[in-house]
Backbone as CSV, one residue per row, in Angstrom:
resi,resn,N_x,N_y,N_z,CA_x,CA_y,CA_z,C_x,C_y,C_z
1,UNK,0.837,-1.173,0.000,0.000,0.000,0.000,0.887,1.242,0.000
2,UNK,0.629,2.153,-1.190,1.337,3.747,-1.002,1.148,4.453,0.329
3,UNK,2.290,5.167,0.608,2.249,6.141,1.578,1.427,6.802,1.491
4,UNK,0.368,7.870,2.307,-0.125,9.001,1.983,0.471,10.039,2.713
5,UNK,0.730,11.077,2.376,1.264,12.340,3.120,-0.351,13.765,3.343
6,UNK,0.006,14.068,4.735,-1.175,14.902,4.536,-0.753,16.211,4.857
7,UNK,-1.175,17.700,4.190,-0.654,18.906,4.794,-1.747,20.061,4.797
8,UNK,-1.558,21.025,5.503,-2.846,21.643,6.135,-3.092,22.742,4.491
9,UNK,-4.173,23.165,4.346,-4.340,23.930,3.356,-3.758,25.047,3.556
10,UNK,-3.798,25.937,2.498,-3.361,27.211,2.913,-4.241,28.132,2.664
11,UNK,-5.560,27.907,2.317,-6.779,29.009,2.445,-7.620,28.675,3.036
12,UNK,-6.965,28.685,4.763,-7.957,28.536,6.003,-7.336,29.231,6.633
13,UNK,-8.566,29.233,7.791,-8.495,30.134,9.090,-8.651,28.987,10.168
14,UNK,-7.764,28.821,11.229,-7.470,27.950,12.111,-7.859,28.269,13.792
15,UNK,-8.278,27.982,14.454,-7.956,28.869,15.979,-8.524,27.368,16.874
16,UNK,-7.517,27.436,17.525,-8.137,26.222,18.869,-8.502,26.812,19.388
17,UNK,-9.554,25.540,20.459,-10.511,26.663,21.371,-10.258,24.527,22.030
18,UNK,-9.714,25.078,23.506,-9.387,23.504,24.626,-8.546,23.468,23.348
19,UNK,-9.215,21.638,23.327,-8.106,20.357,23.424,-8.854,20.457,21.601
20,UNK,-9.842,20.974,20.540,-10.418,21.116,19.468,-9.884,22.059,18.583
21,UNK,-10.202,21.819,17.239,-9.512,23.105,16.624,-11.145,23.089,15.901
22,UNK,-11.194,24.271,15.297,-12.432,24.732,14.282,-11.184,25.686,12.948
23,UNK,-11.538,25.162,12.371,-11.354,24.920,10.499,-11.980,25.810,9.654
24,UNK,-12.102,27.103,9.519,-13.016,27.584,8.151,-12.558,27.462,6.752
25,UNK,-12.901,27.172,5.912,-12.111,27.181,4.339,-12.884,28.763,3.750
26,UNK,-11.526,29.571,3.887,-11.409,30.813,3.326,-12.599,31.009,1.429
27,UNK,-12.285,29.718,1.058,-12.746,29.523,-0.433,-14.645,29.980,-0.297
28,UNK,-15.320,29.314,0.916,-16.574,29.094,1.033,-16.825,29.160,2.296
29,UNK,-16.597,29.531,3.090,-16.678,29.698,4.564,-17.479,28.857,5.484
30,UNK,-17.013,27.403,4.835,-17.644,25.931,5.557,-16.509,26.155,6.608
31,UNK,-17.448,26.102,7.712,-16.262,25.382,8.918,-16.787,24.017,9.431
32,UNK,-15.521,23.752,9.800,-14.968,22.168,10.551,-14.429,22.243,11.990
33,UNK,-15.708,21.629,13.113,-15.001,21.754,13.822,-14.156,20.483,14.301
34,UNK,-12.768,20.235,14.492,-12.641,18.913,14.772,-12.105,18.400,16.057
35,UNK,-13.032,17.490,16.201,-12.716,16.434,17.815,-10.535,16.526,18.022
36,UNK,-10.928,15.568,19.165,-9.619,15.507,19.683,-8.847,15.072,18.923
37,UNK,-8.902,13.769,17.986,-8.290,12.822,17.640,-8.284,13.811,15.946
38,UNK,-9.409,14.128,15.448,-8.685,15.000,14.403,-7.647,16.268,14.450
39,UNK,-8.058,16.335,15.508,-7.185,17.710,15.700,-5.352,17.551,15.802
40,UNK,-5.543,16.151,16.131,-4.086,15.628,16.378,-3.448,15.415,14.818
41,UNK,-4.375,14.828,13.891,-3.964,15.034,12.501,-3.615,16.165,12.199
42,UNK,-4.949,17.376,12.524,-4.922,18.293,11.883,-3.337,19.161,12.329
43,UNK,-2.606,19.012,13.134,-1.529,19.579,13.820,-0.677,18.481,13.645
44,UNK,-0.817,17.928,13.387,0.836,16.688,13.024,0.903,16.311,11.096
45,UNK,0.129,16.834,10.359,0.219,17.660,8.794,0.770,18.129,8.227
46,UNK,2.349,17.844,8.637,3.392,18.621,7.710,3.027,18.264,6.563
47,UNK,3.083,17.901,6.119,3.912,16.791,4.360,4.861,15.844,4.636
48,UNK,5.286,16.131,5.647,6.373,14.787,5.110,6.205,13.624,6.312
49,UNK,5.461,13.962,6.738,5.160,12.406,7.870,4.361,11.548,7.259
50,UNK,4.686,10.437,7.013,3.554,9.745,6.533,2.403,9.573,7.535
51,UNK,1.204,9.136,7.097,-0.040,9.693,7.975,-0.095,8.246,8.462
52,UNK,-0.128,7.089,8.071,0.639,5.609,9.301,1.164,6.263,10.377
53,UNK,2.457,7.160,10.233,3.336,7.275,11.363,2.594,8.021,12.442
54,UNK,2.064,9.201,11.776,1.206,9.885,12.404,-0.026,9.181,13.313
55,UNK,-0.658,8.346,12.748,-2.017,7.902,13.405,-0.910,6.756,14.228
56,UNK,0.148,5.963,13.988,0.766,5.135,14.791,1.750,5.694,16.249
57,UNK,2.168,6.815,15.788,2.299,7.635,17.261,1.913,8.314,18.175
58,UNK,1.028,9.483,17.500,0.544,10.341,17.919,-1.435,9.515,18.658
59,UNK,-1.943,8.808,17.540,-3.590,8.477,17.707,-3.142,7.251,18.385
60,UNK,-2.691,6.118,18.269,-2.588,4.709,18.850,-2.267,4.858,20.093
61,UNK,-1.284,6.015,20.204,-0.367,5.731,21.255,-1.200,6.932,22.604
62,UNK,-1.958,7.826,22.093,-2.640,8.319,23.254,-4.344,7.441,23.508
63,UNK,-4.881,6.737,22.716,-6.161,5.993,22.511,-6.195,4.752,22.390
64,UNK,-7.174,3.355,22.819,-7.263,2.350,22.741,-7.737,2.549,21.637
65,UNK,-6.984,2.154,20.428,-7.774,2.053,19.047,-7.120,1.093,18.386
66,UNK,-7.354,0.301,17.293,-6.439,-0.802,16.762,-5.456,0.173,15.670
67,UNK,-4.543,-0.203,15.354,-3.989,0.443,14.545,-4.649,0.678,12.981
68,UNK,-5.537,-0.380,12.817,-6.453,-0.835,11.543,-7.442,0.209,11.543
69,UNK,-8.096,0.000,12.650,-9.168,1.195,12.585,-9.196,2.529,12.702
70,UNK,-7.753,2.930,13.272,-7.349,4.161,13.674,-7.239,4.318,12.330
71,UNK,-6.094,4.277,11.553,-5.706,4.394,9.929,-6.373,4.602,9.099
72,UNK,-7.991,3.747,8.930,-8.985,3.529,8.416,-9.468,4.890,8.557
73,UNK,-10.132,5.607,9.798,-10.726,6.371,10.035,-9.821,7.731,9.891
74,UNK,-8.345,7.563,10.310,-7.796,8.653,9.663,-7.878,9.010,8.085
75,UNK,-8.222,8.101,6.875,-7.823,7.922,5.846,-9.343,8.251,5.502
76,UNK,-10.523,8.007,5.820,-11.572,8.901,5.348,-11.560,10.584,5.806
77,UNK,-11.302,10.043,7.218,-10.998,12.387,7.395,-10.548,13.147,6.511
78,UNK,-9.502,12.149,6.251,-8.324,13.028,5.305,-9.072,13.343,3.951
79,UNK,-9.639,12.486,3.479,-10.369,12.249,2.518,-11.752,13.470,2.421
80,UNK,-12.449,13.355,3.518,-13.093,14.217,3.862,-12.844,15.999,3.587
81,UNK,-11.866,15.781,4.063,-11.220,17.637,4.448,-10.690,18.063,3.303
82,UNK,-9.922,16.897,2.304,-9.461,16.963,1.497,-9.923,17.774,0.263
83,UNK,-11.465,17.069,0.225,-12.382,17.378,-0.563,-12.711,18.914,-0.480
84,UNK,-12.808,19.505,0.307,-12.662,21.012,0.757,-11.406,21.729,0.517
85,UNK,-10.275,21.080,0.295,-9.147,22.252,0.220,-8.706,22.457,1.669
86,UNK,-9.467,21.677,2.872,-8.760,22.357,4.222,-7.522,21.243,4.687
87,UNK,-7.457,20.050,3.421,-6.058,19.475,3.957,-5.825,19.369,2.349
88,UNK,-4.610,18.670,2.346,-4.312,18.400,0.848,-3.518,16.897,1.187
89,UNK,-3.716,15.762,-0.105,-3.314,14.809,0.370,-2.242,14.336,-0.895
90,UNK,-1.441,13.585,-0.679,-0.685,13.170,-1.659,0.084,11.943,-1.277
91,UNK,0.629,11.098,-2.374,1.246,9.585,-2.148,2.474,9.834,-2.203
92,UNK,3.291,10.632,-2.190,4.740,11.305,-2.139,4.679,12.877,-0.699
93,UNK,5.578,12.888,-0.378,5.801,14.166,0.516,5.358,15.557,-0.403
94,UNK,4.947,16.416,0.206,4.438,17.669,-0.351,5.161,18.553,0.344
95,UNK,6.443,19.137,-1.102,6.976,20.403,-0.731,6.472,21.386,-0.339
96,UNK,7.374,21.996,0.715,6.725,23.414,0.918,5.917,23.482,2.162
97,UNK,5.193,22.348,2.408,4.159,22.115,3.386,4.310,22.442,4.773
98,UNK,5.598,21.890,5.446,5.905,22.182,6.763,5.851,23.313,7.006
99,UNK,5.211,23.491,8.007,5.447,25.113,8.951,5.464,25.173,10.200
């Protein structure tokens, strides 16, 4: 199975509020607000982590989740947000991305 790499868009507006972040996409002004466990994606999104490593350190390792289902469910979010422009996803690292 290809890597996927995931990185935060760059025509959003971001602000945590607790342990949640809320998401607007600048394009259409849908916001997202996302739970704990997205929010950990949404902040561990460079480009160059693969999103395995990510859901295998960061989601497994603070949550009883299987690694299968964690992955799974990271891999529709991504999919999800994607579709909006508020993440961007790719099967290679995405220059530029880290910040």
């Amino acid at each position: 199975m290809a890597e996927t790499y995931i990185a935060r868009g760059k025509a959003v507006a971001a602000r945590a509020l607790g342990g949640e972040m809320m998401i607007m996409s600048v394009a259409d002004s849908t916001v997202f607000a996302l739970d704990e466990v997205a929010t950990i994606l949404w902040k561990s999104a460079d480009g160059v982590t693969p999103l395995e490593t990510i859901v295998r350190d960061h989601v497994c390792a603070a949550y009883e989740v299987s690694p299968e289902t964690a992955i799974r469910d990271a891999e529709d979010f991504c999919r999800e947000l994607s579709g909006s422009g508020i993440l961007l996803t790719s099967d290679r690292p995405i220059a530029g991305a880290a910040r």
